[in-house]
Biopython code that builds the backbone (N, CA, C, O; Angstrom):
import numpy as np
from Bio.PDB.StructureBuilder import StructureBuilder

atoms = [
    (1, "UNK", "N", (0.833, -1.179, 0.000)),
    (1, "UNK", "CA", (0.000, 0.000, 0.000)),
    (1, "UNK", "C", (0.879, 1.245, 0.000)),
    (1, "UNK", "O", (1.994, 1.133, 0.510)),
    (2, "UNK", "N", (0.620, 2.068, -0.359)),
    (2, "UNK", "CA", (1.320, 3.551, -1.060)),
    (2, "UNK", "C", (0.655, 4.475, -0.343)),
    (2, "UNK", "O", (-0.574, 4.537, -0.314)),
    (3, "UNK", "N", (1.434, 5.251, 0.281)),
    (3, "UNK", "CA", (0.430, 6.634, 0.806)),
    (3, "UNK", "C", (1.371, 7.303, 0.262)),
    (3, "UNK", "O", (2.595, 7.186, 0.202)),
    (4, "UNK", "N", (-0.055, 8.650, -0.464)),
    (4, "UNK", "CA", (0.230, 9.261, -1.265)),
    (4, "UNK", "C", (-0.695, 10.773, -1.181)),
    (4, "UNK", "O", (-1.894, 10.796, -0.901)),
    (5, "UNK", "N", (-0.063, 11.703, -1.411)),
    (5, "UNK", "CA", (-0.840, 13.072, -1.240)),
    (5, "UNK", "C", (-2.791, 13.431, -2.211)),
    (5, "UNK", "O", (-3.861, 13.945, -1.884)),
    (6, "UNK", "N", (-2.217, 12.777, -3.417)),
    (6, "UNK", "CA", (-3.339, 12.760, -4.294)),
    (6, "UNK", "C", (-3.926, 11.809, -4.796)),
    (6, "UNK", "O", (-3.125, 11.382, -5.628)),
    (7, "UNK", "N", (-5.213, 10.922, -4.843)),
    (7, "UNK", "CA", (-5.406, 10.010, -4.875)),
    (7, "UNK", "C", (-6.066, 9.706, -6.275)),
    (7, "UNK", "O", (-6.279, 8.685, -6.929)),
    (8, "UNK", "N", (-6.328, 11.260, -6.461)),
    (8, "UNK", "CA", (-6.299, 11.287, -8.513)),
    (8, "UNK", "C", (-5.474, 10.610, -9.545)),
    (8, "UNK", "O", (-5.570, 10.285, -10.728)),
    (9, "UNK", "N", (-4.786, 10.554, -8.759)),
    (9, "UNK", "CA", (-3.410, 10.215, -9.894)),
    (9, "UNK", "C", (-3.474, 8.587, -9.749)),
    (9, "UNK", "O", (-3.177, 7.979, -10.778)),
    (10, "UNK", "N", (-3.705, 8.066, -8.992)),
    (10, "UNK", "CA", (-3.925, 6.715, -8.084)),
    (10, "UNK", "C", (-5.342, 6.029, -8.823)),
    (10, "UNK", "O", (-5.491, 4.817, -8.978)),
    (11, "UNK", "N", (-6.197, 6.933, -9.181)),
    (11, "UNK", "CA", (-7.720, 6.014, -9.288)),
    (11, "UNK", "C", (-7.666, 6.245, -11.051)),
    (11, "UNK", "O", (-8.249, 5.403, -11.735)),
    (12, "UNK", "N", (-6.988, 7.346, -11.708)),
    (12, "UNK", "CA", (-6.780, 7.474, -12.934)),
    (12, "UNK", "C", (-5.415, 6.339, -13.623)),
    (12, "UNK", "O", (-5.310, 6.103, -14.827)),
    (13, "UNK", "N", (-4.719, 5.909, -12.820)),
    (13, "UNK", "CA", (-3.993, 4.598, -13.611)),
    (13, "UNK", "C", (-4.364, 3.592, -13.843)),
    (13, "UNK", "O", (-3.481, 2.934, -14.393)),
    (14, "UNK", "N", (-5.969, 2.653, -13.614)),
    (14, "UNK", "CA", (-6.291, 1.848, -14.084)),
    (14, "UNK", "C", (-7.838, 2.072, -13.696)),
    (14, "UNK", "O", (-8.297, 2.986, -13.010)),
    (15, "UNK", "N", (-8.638, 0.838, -14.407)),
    (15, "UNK", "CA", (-10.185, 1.487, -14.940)),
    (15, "UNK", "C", (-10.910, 0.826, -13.771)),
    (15, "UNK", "O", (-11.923, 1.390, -13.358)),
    (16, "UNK", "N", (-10.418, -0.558, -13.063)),
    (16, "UNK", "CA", (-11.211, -0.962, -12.086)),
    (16, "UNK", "C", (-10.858, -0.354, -10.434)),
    (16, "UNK", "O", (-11.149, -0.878, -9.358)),
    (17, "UNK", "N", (-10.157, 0.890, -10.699)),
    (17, "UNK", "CA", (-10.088, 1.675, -9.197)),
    (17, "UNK", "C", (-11.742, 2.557, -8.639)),
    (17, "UNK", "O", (-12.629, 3.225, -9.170)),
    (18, "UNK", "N", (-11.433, 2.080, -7.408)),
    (18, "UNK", "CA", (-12.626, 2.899, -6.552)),
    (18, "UNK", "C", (-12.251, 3.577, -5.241)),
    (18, "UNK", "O", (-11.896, 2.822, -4.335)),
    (19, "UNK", "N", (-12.270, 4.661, -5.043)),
    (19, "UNK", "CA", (-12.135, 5.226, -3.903)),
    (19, "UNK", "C", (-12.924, 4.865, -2.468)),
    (19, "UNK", "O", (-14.074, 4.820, -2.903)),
    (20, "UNK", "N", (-13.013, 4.648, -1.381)),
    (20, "UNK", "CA", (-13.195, 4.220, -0.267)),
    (20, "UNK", "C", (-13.082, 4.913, 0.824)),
    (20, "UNK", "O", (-11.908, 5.081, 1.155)),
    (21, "UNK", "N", (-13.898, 5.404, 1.543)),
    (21, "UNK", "CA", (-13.506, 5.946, 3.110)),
    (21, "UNK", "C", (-13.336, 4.568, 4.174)),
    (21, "UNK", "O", (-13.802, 3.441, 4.003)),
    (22, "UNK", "N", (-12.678, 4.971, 5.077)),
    (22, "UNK", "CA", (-12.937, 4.069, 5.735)),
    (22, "UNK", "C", (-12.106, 4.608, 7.071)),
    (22, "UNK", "O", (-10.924, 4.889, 6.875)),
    (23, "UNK", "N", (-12.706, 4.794, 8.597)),
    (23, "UNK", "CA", (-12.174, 5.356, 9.741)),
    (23, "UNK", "C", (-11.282, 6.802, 9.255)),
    (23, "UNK", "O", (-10.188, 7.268, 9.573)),
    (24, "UNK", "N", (-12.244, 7.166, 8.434)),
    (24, "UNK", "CA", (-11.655, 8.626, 8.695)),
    (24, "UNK", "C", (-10.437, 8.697, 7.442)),
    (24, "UNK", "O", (-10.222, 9.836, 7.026)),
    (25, "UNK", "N", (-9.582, 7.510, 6.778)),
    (25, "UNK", "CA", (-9.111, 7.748, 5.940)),
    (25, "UNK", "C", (-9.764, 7.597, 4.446)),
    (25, "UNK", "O", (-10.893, 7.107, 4.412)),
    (26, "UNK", "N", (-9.122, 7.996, 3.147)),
    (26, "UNK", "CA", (-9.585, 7.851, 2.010)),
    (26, "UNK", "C", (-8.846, 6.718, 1.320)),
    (26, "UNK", "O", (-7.630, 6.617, 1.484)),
    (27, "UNK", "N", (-9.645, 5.692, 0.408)),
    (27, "UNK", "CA", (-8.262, 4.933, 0.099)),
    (27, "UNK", "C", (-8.506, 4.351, -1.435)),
    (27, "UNK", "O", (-9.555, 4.347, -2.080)),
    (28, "UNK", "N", (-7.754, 4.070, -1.648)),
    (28, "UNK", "CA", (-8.141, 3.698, -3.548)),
    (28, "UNK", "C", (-7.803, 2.360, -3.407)),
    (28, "UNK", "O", (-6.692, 2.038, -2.983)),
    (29, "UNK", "N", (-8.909, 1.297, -3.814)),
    (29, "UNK", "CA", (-8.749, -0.208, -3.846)),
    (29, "UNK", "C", (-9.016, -0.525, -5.341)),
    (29, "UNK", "O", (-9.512, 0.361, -6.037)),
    (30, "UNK", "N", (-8.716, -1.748, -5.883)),
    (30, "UNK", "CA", (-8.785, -2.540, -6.918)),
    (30, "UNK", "C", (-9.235, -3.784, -6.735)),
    (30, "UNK", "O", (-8.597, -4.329, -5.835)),
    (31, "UNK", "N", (-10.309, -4.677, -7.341)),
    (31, "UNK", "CA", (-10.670, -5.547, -7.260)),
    (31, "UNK", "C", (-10.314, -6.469, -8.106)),
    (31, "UNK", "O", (-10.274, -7.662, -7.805)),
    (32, "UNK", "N", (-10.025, -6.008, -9.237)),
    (32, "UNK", "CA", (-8.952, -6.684, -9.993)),
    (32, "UNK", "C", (-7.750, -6.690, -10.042)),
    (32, "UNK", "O", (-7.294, -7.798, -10.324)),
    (33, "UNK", "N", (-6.946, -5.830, -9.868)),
    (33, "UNK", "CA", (-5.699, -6.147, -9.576)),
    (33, "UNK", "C", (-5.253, -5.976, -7.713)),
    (33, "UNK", "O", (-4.836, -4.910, -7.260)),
    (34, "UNK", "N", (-5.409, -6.976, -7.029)),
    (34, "UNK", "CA", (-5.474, -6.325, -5.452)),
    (34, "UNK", "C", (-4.345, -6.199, -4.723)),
    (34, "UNK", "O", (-4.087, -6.460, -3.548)),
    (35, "UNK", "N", (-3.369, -5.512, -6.108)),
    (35, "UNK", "CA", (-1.946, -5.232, -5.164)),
    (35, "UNK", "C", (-1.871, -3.871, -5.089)),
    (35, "UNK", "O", (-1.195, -3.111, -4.396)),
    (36, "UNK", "N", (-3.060, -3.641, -6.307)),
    (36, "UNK", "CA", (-2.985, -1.962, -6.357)),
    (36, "UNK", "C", (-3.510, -1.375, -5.157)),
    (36, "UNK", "O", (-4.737, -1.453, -5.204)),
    (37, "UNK", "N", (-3.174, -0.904, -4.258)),
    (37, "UNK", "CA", (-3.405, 0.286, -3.444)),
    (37, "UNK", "C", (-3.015, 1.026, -2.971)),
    (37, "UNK", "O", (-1.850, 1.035, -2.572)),
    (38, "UNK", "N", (-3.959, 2.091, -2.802)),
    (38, "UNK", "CA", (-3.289, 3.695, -2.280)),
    (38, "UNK", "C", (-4.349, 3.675, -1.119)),
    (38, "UNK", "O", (-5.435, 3.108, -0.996)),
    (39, "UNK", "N", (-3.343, 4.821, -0.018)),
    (39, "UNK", "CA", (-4.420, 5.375, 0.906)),
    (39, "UNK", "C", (-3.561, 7.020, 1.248)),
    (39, "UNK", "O", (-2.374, 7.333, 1.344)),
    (40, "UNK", "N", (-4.592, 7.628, 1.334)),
    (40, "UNK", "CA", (-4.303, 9.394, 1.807)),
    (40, "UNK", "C", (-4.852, 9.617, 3.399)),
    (40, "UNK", "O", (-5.912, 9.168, 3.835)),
    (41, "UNK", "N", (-3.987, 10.324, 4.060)),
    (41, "UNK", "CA", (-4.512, 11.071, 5.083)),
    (41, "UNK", "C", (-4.176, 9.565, 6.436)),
    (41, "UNK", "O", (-4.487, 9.715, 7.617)),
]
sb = StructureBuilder()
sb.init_structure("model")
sb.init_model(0)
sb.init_chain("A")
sb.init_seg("    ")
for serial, (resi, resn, name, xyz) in enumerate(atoms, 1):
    if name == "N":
        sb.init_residue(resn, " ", resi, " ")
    sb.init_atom(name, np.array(xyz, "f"), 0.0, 1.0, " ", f" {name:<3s}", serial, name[0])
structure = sb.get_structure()
């Protein structure tokens, strides 16, 4: 997992990204590829 300032840049590199809250953070998951992730904050 990658923490990262902008999570634009993160959900715009591939087509099956979705953004996520979860306890207060934001986080970008993939269901197809599930190594991809980012989280901010």
């Amino acid at each position: 997992m990658k923490v990262i300032n902008s999570l634009k840049t993160a959900k715009l590199r591939e087509k099956g990204c979705r953004v996520v809250r979860r306890r207060g953070r934001v986080y970008v998951i993939n269901k197809k590829n599930p190594r991809f992730k980012a989280r901010q904050g």
